[in-house]
N, C-alpha and C positions, 0 to 999 in steps of 0.2 A: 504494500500500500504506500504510494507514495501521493504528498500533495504540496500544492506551490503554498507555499509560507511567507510570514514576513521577514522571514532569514535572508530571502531572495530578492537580492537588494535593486536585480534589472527586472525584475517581473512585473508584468503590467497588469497582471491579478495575483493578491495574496490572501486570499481568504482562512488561511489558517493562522493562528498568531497563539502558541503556547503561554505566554504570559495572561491570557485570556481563560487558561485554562484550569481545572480545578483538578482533574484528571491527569495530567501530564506530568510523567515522569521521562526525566533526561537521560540518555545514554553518552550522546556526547560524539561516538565514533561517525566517522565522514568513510563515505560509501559510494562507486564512481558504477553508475546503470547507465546502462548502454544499449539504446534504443534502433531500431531501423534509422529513426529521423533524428535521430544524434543523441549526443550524452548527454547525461546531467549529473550533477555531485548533490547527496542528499546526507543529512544526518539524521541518525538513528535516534529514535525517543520510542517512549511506552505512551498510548493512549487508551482509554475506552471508546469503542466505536459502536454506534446505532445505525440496524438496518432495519428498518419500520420494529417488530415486537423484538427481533433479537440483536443481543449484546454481545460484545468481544470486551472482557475488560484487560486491561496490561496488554492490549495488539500493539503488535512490533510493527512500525510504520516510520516512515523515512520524509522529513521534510525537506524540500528540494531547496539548498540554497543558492543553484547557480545550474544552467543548463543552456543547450544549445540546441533546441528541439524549438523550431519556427513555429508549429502548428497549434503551441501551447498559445500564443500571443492573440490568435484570433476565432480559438475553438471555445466555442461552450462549455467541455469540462475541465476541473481544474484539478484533477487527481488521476488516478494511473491505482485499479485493483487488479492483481494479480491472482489469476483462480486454479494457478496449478500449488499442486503442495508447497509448504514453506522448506527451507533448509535445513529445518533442524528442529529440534523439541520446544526451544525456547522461541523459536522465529517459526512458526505454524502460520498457515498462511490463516485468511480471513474464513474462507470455509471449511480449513480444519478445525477453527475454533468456534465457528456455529456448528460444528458436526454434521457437516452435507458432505455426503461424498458422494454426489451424480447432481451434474446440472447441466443443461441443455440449452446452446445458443441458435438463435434462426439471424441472419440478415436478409430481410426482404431481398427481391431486385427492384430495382428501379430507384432514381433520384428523390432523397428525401423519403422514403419509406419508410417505416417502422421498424425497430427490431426487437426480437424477445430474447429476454432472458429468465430460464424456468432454475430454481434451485432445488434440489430437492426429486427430480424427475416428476414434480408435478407442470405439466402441460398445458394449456389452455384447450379446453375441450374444440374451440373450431382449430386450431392446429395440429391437433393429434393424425390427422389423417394425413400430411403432409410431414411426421415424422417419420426415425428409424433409432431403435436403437442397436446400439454397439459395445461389445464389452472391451473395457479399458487393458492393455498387454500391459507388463512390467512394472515398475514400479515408482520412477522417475520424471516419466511425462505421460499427456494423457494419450497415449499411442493407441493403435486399433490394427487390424489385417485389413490389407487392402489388396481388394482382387486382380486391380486391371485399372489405367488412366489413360485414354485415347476420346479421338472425336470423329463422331460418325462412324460410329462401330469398329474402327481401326484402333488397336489396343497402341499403345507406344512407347508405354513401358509398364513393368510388373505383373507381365502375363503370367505368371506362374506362384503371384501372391509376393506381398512382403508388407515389410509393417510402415506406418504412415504415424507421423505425430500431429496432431489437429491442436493449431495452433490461431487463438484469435487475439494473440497478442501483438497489437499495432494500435500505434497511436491515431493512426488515420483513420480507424472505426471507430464511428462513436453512435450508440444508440439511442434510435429515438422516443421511444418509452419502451421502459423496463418494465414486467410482469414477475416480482416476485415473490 
């Protein structure tokens, strides 16, 4: 979990500001993520975090004090959730500390369309029928088997199956309501 802070001193949104906070505790360590659309240097601190009824209290999350990611200056959101597992025991990411381990992303097509996200492998009933589920390989990322990748019926690679990591991590998606 990372968000832009008032530590960030070129950010032209800071919506997070720890001395605001009653919940926040300091860790102090600087931390260098590294994005498709560039890096940014965050510090690590302990917060409690609310997602409508559930709580993450002491969540390890990273205040961004200095980046180089354009997209943040003119995009609508101002934080960065990470939904594959955390690191470690004490850095659990945000859904290992709400206890979900299945959650399901759709992005529409087309421009400005909606997108869902289900936690929990609960569905919106008019979506179910345009899902699939898949069981997760390994332990690491959220990987799957994948049979075959081609267009128009020509396979072009992976004829014979191999595993695929489904990854919706980029800063360039951002969804237009969330369903959780």
């Amino acid at each position: 979990l990372l968000v832009l802070s008032e530590k960030c001193d070129h950010c032209s949104k800071t919506p997070y500001d720890a001395k605001q906070s009653k919940t926040y505790h300091k860790n102090g360590t600087i931390v260098q993520h590294v994005f498709g659309s560039g890096p940014c240097l965050s510090e690590k601190g302990y917060e409690q975090v609310l997602v409508g009824p559930l709580q993450a209290a002491n969540m390890t999350f990273y205040e961004i004090v200095q980046h180089e990611i354009p997209v943040f200056e003119g995009a609508s959101f101002t934080a960065i959730v990470g939904l594959g597992d955390g690191p470690s025991e004490e850095d659990k990411s945000l859904l290992q500390k709400f206890g979900v381990n299945e959650f399901s992303i759709c992005l529409e097509r087309g421009n400005g369309a909606p997108g869902w996200l289900a936690w929990g492998g609960d569905v919106p009933e008019d979506m179910r029928p345009k899902t699939i589920a898949l069981p997760v390989l390994g332990e690491h990322h959220w990987a799957v088997h994948m049979t075959g990748l081609g267009f128009d019926g020509q396979s072009v690679t992976c004829q014979d199956g191999c595993g695929a990591i489904l990854d919706s991590g980029t800063s360039l998606i951002e969804i237009g309501r969330a369903h959780v």
